[in-house]
VEXMAR-810053 format. One line per 8 residues: number of its first residue (from 1); their letters; for each residue x, y, z of C-alpha. Coordinates in pm, whole numbers, m for minus. Layout:
NUM> A> X/Y/Z | ...
//
This chain:
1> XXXXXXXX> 7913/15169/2447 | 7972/15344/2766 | 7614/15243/2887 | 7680/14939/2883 | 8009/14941/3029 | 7790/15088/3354 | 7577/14817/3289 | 7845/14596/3304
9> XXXXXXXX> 7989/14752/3643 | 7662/14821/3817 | 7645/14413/3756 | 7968/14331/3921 | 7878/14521/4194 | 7556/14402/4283 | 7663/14034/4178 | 7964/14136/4472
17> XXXXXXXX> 7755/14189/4729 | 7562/13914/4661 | 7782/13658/4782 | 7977/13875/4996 | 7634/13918/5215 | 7597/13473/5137 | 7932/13442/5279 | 7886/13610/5651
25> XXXXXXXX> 7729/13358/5898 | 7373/13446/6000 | 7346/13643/6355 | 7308/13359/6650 | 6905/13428/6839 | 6847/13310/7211 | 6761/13013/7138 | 7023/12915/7006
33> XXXXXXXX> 7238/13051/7331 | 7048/12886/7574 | 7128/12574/7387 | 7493/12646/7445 | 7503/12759/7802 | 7320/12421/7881 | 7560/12208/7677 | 7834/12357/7863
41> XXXXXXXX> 7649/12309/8262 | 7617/11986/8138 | 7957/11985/8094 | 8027/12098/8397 | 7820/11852/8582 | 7915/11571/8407 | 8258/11614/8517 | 8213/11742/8898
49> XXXXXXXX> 7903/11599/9030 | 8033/11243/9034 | 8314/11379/9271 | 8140/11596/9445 | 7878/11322/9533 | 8151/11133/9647 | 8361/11359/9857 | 8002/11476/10059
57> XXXXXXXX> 7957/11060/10118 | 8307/11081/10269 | 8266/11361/10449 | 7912/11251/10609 | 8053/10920/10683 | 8329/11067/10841 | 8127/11309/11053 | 8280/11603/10889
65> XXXXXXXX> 7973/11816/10886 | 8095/12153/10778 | 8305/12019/10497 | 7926/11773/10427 | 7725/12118/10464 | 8002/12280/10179 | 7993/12016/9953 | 7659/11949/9892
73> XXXXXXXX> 7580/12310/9876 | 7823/12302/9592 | 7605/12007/9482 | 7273/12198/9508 | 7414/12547/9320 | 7535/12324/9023 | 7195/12132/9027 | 7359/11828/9013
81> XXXXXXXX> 6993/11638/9095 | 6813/11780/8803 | 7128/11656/8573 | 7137/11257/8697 | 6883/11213/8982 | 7002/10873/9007 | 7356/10986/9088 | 7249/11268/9294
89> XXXXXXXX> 6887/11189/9415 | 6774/11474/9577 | 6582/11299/9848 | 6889/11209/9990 | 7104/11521/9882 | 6841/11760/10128 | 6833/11538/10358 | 7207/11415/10445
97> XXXXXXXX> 7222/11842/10368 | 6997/11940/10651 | 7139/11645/10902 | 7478/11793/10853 | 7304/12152/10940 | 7142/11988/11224 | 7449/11836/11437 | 7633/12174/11391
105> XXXXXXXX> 7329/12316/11590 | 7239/12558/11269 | 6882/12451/11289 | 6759/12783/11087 | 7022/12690/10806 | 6847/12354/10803 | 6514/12471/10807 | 6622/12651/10460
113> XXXXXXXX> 6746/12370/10364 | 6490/12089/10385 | 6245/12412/10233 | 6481/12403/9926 | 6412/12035/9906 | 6029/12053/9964 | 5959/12279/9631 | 6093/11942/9456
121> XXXXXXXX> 5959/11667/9699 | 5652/11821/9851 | 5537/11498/9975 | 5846/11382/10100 | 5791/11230/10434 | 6148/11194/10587 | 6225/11588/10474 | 5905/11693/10665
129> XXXXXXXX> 5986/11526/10928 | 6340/11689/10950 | 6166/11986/10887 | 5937/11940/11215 | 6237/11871/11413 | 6413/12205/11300 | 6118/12404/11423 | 6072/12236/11749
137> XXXXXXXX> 6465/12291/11788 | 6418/12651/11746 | 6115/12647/11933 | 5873/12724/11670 | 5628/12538/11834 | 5352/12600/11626 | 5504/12574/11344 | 5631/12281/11460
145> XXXXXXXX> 5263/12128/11519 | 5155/12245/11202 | 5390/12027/11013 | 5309/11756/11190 | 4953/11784/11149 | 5109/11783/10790 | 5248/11474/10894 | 4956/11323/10986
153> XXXXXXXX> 4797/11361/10651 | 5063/11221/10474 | 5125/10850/10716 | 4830/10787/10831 | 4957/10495/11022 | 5268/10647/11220 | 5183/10615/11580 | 5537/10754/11659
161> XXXXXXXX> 5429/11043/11475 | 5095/11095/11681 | 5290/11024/12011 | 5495/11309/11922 | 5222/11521/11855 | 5027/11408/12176 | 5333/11530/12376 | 5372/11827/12170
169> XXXXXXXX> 4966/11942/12249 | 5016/11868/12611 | 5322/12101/12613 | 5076/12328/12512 | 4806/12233/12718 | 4573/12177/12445 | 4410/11893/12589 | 4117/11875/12359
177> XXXXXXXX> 4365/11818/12043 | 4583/11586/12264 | 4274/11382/12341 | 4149/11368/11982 | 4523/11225/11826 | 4544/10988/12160 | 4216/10800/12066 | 4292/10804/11680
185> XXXXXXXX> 4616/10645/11810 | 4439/10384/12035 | 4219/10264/11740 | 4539/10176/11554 | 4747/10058/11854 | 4470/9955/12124 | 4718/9786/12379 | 4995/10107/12395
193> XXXXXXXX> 4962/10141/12759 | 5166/10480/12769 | 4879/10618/12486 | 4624/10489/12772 | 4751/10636/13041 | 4811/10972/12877 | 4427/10949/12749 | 4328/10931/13098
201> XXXXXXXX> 4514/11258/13210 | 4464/11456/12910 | 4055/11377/13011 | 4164/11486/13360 | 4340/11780/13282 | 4056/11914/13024 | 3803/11892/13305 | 3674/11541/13193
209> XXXXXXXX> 3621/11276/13477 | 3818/10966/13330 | 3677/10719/13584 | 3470/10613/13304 | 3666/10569/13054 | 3930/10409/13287 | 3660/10164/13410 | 3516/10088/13040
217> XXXXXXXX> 3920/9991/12986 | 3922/9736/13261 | 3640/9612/13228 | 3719/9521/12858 | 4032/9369/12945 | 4023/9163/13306 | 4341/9030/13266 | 4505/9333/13280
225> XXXXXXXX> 4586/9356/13634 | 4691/9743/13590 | 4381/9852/13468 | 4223/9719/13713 | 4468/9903/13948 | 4406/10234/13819 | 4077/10186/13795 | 4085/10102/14179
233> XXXXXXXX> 4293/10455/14259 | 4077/10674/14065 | 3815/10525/14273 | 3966/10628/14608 | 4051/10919/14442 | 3679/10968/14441 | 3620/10864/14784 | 3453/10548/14715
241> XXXXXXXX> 3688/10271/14893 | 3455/9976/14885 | 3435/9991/14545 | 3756/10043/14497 | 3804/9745/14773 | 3616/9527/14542 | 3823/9624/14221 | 4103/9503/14413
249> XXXXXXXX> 4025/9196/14491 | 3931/9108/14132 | 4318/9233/14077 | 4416/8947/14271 | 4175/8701/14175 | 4341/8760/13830 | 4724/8764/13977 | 4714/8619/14342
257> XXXXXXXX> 5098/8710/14377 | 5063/9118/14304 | 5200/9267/14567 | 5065/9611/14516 | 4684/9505/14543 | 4753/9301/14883 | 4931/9665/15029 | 4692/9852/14844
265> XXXXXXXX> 4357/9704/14978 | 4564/9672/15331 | 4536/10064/15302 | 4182/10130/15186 | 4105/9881/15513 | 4302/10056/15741 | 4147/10416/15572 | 3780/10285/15650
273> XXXXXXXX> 3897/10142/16019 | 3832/9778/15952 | 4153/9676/16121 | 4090/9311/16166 | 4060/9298/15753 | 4343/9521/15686 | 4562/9280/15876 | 4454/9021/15702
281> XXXXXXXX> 4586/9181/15360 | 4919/9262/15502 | 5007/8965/15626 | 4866/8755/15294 | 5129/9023/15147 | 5378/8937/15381 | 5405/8539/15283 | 5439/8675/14939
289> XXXXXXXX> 5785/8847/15081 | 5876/8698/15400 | 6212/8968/15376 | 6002/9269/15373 | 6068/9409/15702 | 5834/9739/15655 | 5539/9502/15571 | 5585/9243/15968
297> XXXXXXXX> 5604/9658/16112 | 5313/9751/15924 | 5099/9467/16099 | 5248/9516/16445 | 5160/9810/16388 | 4780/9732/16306 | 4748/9497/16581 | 4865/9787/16833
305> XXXXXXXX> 4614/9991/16719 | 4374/9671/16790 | 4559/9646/17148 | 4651/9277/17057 | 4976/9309/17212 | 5071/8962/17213 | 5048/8986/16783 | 5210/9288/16796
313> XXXXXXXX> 5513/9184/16941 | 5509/8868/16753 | 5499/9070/16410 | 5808/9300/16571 | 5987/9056/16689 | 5985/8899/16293 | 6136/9200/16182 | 6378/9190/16363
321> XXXXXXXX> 6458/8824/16290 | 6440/8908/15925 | 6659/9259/15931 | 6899/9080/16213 | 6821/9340/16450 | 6795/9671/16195 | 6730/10003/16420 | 6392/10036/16265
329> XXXXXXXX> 6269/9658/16376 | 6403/9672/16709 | 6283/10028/16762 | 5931/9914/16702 | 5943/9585/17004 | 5989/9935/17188 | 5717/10076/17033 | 5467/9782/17165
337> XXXXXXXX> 5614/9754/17461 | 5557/10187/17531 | 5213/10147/17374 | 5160/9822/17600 | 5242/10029/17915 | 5039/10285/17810 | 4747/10146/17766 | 4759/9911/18066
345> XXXXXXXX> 4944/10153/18359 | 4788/10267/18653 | 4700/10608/18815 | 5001/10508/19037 | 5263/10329/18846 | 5289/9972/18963 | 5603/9754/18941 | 5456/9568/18622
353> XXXXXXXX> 5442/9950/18456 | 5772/10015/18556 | 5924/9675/18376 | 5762/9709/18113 | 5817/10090/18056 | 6219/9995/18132 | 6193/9718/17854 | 6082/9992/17590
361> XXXXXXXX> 6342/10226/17695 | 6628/9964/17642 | 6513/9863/17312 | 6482/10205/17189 | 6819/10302/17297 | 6946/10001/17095 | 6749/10175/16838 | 6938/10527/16871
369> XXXXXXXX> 7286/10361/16887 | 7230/10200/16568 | 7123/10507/16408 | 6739/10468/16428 | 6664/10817/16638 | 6250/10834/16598 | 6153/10727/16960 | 6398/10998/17106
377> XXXXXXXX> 6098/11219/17219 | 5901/10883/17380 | 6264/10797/17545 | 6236/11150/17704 | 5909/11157/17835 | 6008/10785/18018 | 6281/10971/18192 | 6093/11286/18281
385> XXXXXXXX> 5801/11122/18393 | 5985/10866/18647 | 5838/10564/18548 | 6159/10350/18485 | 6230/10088/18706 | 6559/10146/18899 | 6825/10069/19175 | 6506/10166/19443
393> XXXXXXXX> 6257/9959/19302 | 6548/9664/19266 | 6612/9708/19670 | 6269/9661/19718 | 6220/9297/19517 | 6233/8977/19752 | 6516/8794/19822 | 6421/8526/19582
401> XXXXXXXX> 6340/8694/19256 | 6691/8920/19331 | 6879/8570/19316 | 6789/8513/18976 | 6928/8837/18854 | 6600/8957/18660 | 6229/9055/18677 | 5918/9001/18466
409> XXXXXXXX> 5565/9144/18501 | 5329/8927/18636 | 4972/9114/18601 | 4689/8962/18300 | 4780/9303/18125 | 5092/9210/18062 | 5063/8827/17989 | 5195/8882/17612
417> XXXXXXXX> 5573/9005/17770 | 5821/8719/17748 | 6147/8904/17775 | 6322/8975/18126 | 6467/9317/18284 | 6794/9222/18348 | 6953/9353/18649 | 7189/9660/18594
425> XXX> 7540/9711/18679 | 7498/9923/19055 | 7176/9799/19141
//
């Protein structure tokens, strides 16, 4: 009997335990953790990312960059672009993130930034592109090159991109790279004229003669009247003027009003000494722009050199019809008229010499009062030499040609002076 009362109990026991050890809830494993963490960040972002995407568009618009910068760092800690990338796309979360870095001058911080972004868009173009711009702010320059060799892999079309990167290699005068990116740019955009241009120097400047390339781009496009003159320059550059002579007049067989090819070939005449030819061009120039006083001085000018004093003074006397009487145009009528005496005086000054050395003097002190001071040393050498005419040589004239109250030369060498030495007050 008592055995099986301690049957009995040992049953109750064990029957006790039993569902007291059924009744406690099973211990919770990792997994089942994890599960709850993420149901409550999901939560969490459910509830704040819609605001906080909102108050970072506010800010941004507004131009409030350190409260932008705050917020969508908030944004990025709660991961608010792996919960709804259409609410919070990260393309434009790194981005607007880094721009807001950017205009507070914190290029570093936005370097970090856009590298955040990167591990989750690494073929974003626009956050590479920031990223560039970040190095070459903090002068990183070769850093900065490498992403936008990056760059270049990516769009293979950008010729903003390569321009950059052209400019960026001749910063650091590696002209061989430059060159390479310039003609990949000129097969996709033939006609940029900068891209040209820059080809031609970066040739230059690696020790490459351009002249042929800059010919083979004329000559492939005629039309193009500055091709043609460059190609003329880099000819004179190289000392060969007819050529470049010849180049020029194809310029303005193209465009007979371009002004620069009349002066220029005027030059490359006047270089080689063919004076008659070079006057020519100026004054073909000139009737393109009667007002341009320097261009009438330029070919009185050429026609002293010639000693056709009669053009000279014809072309000086224009300019100063044209500037009504500037300094500079009525300094150079004294200019003939002191080369004119010059070249035709005497051993022993003669009356003719004296007039005409008298006229000079009195146009070039018009000249001076109006501010024009160039001819002060040929003014001085007039006085010191004694060659003016003056009260003596006025005492001396004939009764007749006093009574009129002026004198003019009267020898052949003089035959091309038309104005009159007044008499002076005294004389």
């Amino acid at each position: 009997m008592r055995n099986i009362r301690k049957f009995r109990l040992y049953s109750w026991i064990i029957l006790s335990m039993f569902f007291i050890t059924m009744c406690v809830p099973p211990s919770s494993g990792p997994e089942d953790n994890t599960a709850l963490e993420q149901a409550k960040l999901d939560s969490l972002r459910r509830l704040k990312c819609p605001r906080f995407m909102s108050s970072a568009a506010e800010y941004y618009r507004n131009r409030n960059w350190r409260e932008t910068v705050e917020m969508y760092s908030q944004i990025t800690e709660l991961g608010c672009d792996e919960y709804d990338p259409v609410l919070a796309p990260p393309e434009e979360i790194y981005q607007y993130y880094a721009i807001g870095h950017e205009y507070l001058g914190e290029f570093s911080e936005s370097e970090k930034v856009i590298l955040k972004g990167l591990q989750k868009l690494p073929k974003n173009v626009s956050l590479r592109k920031r990223l560039a711009y970040s190095y070459k702010k903090q002068n990183k320059l070769d850093m900065y090159i490498n992403e936008m060799e990056r760059l270049m892999d990516l769009t293979e079309n950008d010729t903003g991109l390569m321009t950059e990167l052209s400019d960026a290699y001749e910063d650091l005068e590696r002209y061989d790279d430059q060159i390479y990116i310039l003609k990949k740019l000129l097969k996709k955009d033939p006609n940029n004229e900068i891209a040209q241009g820059d080809l031609a120097l970066a040739l230059e400047k690696s020790g490459e003669d351009p002249l042929e390339y800059i010919k083979e781009r004329f000559e492939n496009n005629r039309d193009n009247v500055s091709y043609g003159l460059d190609y003329a320059d880099r000819l004179i550059k190289n000392n060969r003027n007819v050529e470049a002579i010849n180049i020029y007049k194809k310029v303005i067989r193209a465009d007979g009003s371009n002004k620069i090819a009349y002066r220029k070939i005027g030059e490359v005449y006047f270089e080689i000494d063919d004076l008659e030819s070079s006057s020519k061009a100026y004054e073909e120039l000139y009737m393109l722009d009667p007002r341009d006083i320097k261009t009438a001085i330029k070919i009185s000018d050429i026609y002293i050199e010639l000693n056709q004093y009669n053009e000279a003074i014809k072309w000086a006397k224009k300019a100063d019809k044209v500037s009504r009487s500037s300094g500079e145009a009525i300094s150079q009528i004294g200019k003939v008229y002191y080369k004119g005496f010059q070249s035709c005086r005497s051993e022993i000054i003669s009356l003719d010499d004296r007039i005409v050395a008298s006229l000079a003097y009195e146009e070039f002190d018009k000249a001076e009062k109006k501010g024009f001071r160039r001819n002060s040393g040929s003014m001085q050498w007039l006085k010191e030499n004694e060659v003016l005419f003056g009260k003596a040589n006025w005492f001396m004239l004939d009764p007749q040609s006093k009574s009129i109250g002026f004198i003019k030369p009267s020898s052949s060498c003089y035959n091309w002076v038309y104005d009159k030495l007044m008499k002076q007050p005294g004389w």
